[in-house]
C-alpha positions in Angstrom: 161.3 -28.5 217.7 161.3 -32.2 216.8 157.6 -32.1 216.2 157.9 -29.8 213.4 160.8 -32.4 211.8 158.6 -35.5 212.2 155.5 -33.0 210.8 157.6 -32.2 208.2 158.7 -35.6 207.6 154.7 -37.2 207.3 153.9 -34.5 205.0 156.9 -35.2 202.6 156.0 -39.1 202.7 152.2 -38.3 202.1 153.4 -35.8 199.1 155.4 -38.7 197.8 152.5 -41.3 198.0 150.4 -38.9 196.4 152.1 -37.4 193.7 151.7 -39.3 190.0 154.1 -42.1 188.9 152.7 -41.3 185.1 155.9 -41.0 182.8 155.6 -39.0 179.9 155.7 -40.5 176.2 159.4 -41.0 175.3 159.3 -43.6 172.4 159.4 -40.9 169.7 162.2 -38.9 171.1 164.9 -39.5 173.7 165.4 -37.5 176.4 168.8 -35.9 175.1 167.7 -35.1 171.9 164.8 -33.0 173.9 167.3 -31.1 176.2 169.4 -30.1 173.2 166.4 -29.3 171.5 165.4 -26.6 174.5 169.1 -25.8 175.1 170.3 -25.2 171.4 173.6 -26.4 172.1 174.8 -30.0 170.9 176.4 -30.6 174.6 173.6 -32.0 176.6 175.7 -31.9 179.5 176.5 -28.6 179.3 172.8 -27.9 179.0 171.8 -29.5 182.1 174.3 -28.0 184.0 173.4 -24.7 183.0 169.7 -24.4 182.4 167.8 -27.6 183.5 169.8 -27.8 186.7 171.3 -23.6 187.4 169.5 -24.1 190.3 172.3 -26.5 191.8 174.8 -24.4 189.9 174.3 -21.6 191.5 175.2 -23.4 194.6 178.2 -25.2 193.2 179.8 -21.8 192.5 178.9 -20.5 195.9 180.1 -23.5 197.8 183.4 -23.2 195.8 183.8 -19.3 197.1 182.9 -20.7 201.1 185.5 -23.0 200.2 188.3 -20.6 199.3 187.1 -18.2 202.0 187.4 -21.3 204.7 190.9 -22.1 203.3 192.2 -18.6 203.8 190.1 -18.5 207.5 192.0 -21.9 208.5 195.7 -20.9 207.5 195.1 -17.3 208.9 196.4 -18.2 212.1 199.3 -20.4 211.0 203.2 -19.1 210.1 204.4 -19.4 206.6 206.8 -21.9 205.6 210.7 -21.2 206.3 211.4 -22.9 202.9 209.9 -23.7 200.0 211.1 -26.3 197.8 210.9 -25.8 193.6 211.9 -28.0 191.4 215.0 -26.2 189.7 216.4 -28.5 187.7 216.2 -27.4 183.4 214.1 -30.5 182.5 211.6 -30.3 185.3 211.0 -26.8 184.3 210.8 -26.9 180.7 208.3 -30.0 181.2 206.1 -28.3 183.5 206.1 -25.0 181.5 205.0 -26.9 178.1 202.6 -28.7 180.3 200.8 -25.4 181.3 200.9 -23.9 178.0 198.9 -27.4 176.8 197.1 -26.8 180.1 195.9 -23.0 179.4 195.0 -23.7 175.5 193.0 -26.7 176.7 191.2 -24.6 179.1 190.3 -22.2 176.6 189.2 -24.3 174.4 186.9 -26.1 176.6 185.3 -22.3 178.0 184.8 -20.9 174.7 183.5 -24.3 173.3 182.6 -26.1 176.0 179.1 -26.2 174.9 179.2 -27.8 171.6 182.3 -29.9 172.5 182.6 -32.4 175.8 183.6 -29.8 178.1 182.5 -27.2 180.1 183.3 -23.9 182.6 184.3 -26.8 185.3 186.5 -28.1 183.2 187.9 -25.5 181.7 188.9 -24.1 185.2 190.4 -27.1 186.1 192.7 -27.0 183.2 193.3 -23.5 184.0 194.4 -24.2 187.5 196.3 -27.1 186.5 198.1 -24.7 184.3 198.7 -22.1 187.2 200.1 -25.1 188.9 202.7 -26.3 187.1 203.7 -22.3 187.0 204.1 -22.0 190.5 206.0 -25.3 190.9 208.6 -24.0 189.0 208.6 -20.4 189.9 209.1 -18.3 192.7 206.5 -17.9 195.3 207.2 -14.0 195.5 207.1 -14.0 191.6 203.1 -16.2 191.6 201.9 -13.8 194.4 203.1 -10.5 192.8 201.5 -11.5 189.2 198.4 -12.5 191.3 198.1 -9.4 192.7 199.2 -7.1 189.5 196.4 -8.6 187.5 194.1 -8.0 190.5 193.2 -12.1 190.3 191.3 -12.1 193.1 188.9 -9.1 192.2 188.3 -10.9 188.7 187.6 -14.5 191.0 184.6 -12.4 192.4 183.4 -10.6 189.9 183.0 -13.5 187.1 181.2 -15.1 190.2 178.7 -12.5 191.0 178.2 -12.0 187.2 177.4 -15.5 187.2 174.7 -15.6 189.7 172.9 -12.3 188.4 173.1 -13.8 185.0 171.6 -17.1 186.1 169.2 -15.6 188.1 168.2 -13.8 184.9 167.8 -16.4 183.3 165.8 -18.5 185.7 163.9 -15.6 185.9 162.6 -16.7 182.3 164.7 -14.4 180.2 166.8 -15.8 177.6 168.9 -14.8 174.5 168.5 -16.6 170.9 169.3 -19.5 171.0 170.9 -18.8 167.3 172.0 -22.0 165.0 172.4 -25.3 166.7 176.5 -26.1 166.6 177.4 -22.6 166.1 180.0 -20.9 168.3 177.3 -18.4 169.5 174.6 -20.2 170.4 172.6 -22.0 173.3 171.5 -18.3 174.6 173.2 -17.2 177.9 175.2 -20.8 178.4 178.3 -19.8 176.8 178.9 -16.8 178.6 178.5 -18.7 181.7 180.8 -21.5 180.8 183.3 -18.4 180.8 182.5 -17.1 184.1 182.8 -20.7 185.7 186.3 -21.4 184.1 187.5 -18.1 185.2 186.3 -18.5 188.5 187.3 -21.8 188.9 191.1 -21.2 187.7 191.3 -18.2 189.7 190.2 -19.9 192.7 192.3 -22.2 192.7 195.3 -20.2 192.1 194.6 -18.3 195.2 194.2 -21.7 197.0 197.3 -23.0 195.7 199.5 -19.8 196.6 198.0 -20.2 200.1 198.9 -23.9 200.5 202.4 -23.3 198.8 202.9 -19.7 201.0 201.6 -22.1 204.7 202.8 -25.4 204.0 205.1 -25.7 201.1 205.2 -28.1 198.3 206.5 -30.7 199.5 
């Protein structure tokens, strides 16, 4: 077996001795203005993310599910807490409530225009999940798990990401939509649609890891 590694290894130091050092021509245009221009979308970032580099992307999202699944695996086997402290005094709560409702517009914001603004479907799910956060730091633990499983959260967690894989894979595949007009709010092709699927699964997995950490261990 460790002849096929150091095989492996000689032939990835010969490829890397052999292949061309030759950089293309960038003195008439810039390297961002050419990824917007093959995007659509004024948010490089966002473009690399989710066309130059869905590759990685796909993985990102994949890791983040084996990372939720390895949370639930590892408290399985645990007992819930005996008590879980809230905050319950009025200014705490009305604090943490305004922050969440700043938290969830942010986080729409950032899915729906997260490619022609800084932003993104991370992002977006982080504010989202900050948002379910302050919620459940405030509320009752029965209360967080009861809306999470009347709104079926953790179906929609794996849905948006198997949506997002087949429509990556789509797309890798060499099928794209219009890109439309650059800076409109429906534009850049499939990238919108999967800054959406990232925020929601993002915010949804992480409200299922929080009301695992907060159901095992408590908050404080």
């Amino acid at each position: 077996m460790r002849w096929i590694y150091l095989l492996a290894g000689i032939a990835l130091g010969v490829k890397i001795l052999l292949t061309s050092n030759a950089l293309p021509d960038l003195s008439q245009v810039t390297i961002v203005e050419t990824i917007v221009r093959e995007t659509g979308i004024p948010n490089a970032v966002s473009g690399i993310i989710l066309r130059n580099r869905l590759y990685d992307t796909i993985f990102e999202v994949v890791v983040f599910t084996i990372s939720i699944l390895g949370v639930k695996y590892l408290l399985s086997t645990e007992q819930p807490a005996t008590t879980v402290y809230q905050f319950t005094d009025s200014p705490s709560i009305v604090l943490a409530r305004l922050g969440a409702t700043i938290a969830a517009l942010v986080s729409i914001e950032l899915a729906i225009r997260g490619h022609l603004s800084p932003g993104g479907g991370f992002a977006a799910g982080v504010a989202g999940g900050t948002a379910i956060g302050l919620v459940a730091i405030t509320s009752s633990t029965e209360d967080m798990d009861r809306l999470y499983q009347r709104w079926h959260a953790a179906t929609w967690e794996k849905i948006s990401a198997i949506a997002f894989i087949i429509i990556a894979a789509i797309n890798l595949s060499g099928v794209e939509l219009p890109h439309g007009e650059l800076g409109a709010l429906i534009s850049g092709g499939f990238i919108p649609l999967l800054n959406v699927l990232v925020a929601i699964k993002v915010a949804l997995g992480s409200w299922a890891v929080m009301l695992l950490f907060i159901r095992y261990r408590g908050l404080l």
